[in-house]
N, C-alpha and C positions, 0 to 999 in steps of 0.2 A: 736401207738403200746401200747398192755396192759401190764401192767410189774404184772410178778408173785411172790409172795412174799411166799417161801418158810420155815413154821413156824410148822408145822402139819407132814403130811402123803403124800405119794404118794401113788394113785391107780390105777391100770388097772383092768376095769372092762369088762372082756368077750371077751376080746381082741383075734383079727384073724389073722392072716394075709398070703398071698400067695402071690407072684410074679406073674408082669402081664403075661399075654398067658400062664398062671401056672393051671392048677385045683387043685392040689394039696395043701393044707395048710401045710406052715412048721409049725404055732402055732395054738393050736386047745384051744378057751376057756380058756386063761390065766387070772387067780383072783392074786393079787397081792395087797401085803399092808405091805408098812414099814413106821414107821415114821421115823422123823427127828434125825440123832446123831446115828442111829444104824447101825451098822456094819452086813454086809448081805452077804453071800455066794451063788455063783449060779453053780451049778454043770451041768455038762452036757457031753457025749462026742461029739467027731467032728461030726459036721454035724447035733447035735439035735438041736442046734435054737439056740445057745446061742449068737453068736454074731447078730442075726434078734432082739431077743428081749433086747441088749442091745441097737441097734439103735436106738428101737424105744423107748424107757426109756430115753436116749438122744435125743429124738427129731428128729433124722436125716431122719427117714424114717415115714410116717404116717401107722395107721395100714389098714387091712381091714375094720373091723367094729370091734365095740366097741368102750368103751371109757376109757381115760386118765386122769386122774386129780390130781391135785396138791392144797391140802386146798381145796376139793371142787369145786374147780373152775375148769373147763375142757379142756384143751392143745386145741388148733386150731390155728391158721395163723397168728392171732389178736396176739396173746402173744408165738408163740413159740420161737420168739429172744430170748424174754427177759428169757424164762426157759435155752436155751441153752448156756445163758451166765451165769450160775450159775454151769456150769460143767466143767470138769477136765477129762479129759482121757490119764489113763497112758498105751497104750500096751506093747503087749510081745520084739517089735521091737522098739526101740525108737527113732526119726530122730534124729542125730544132725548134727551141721552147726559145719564145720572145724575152729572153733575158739578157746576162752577159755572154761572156764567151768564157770565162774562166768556167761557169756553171755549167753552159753548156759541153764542153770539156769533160767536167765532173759527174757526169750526167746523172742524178738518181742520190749523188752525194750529197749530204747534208752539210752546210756551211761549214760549221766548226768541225767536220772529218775529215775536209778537203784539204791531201797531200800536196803543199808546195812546190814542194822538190819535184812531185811526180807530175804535175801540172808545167812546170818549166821543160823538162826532159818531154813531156810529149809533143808541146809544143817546138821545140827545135829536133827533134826527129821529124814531123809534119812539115817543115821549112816553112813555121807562123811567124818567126820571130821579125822579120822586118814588117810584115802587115802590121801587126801586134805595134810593135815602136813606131808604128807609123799616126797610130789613131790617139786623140788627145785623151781618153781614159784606158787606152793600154787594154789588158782584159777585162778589164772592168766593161768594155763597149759592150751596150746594149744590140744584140743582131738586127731585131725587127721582128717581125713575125714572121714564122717561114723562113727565117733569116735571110728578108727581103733588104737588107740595108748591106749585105755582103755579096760578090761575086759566087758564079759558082765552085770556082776554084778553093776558094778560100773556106766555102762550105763541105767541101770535101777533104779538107785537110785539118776542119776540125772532126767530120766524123773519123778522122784517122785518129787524129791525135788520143779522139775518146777510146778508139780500138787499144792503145798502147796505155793511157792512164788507165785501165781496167786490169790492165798485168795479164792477157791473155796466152793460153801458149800457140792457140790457131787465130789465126788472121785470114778471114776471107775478104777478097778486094773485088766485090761486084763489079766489074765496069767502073772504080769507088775512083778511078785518077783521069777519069774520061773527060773532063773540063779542064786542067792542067798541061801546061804547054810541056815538052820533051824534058828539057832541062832539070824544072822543077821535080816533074815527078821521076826520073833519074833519081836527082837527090833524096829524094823520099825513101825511092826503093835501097836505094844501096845503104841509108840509116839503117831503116826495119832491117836487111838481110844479116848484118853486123852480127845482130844478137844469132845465135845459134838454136838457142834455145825454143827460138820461136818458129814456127810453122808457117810460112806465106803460101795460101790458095786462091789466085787468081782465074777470075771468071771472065774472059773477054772475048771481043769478035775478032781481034788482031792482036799476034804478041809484039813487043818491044823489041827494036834490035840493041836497044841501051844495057837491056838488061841478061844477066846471066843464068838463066832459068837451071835448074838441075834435072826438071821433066818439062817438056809440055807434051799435052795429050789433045788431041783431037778429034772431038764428038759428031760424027756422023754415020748417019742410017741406023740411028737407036744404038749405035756400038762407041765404043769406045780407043781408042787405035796412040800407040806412044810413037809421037814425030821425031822425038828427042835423037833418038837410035843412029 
C-alpha cells in the first residue's frame, strides 16, 4: 500500500458522480482546491450533494469520473488507506459507548495506552473543562447509553475532543457544532484553527459570521460555486 503524505492541496478535478441504476448526477463538474491548515465551509441545503461529496473527499465512496489528488499524486486503491487514515469525522449524531467520557474520548484505546496529556489538550480545545470540573467523577462520569445522561452539546464536543485525541490532520465538522450556543462554538473553532497543521472541512446549512473561514463553497444544482471571492 502507497502512503499519502498530506503537505500541499487537495484537488478534485471535474468530479461526477451518480448512484448506480441512477441517470441522474447528484454532482455535476465539481473543481475544488484547498490547501493544507485551511479552514473551509461547505454550504448546501438537504439533498444538494453535501454529504456525497464529503464521502467522496473522505475516500469512502469513489466518484464517477474525474479525478482526486492529494500533492499531485491521485487517490486510487493503491493509497486510499493510507488517505483515510489521515481523517477525523465528527457528525451531527455522535456514537458513544455507555462508559466514561475520558474512554469515550479515547475511543478504541485501550486503557493502559491512553495518552493523558492528549486526553487534557482535547478536552480544553473542545471547551469540556468546566462540564468535566463540574460532575463529581470528573471524566471518569459514566455517559449513559447513547450518552443519554449528557446534553447535546456536550455530546458533540466530546466527539470533537475524540476528532483532536486521534492526532488527525482533516477535520470534518458535519453540522458536528449544531447543538452549541455561538460563543461556545466560537471558542471551539478558533482552538482547532490555531493549529495550522490541521485541515478544518465544515459541512453546513449556514456559515458562522464568528468565524473566519479561508473558503466557503456553495453547493447547488449538482455544481459546486466558491462564495468566498
Amino acid at each position: 500500500k502507497k502512503e499519502i503524505n498530506f503537505s500541499k492541496q487537495i484537488i478534485l478535478d471535474s468530479i461526477k458522480f451518480k448512484y448506480p441504476n441512477s441517470k441522474n448526477y447528484v454532482l455535476k463538474n465539481i473543481n475544488f482546491l484547498i490547501n493544507k491548515g485551511e479552514t473551509i465551509c461547505i454550504l448546501g441545503t438537504s439533498g444538494a450533494g453535501k454529504s456525497t461529496l464529503m464521502d467522496i473527499l473522505m475516500g469512502l465512496i469513489p466518484p464517477t469520473s474525474g479525478k482526486f489528488f492529494v500533492d499531485d499524486i491521485q487517490i486510487n486503491q493503491k493509497n486510499i488507506s493510507s488517505w483515510r487514515r489521515k481523517i477525523a469525522h465528527v457528525p451531527q449524531e455522535i456514537l458513544l459507548l455507555d462508559d466514561t467520557i475520558k474512554r469515550n474520548i479515547a475511543f478504541g484505546t485501550p486503557d493502559y495506552k491512553i495518552d493523558n496529556l492528549k486526553i487534557n489538550l482535547a478536552i480544553k480545545i473542545s471547551a469540556l473543562e468546566k462540564d468535566i470540573d463540574n460532575l463529581p467523577k470528573g471524566i471518569n462520569t459514566i455517559v449513559g447509553e447513547r450518552g443519554s445522561l449528557l446534553s447535546g452539546g456536550q455530546k458533540q464536543r466530546i466527539g470533537i475532543a475524540r476528532a483532536i485525541y486521534q492526532n488527525k490532520e482533516i477535520i470534518f465538522l458535519d453540522e458536528a457544532t449544531s447543538a452549541l450556543d455561538k460563543k461556545t462554538e466560537e471558542n471551539i473553532l478558533h482552538n482547532l484553527t490555531q493549529d495550522k497543521l490541521i485541515t478544518i472541512i465544515m459541512i453546513t446549512h449556514r456559515p458562522r459570521k464568528e468565524i473566519i473561514y479561508d473558503k466557503i463553497f456553495s453547493l447547488k444544482d449538482n455544481s459546486l460555486i466558491d462564495i468566498s471571492k
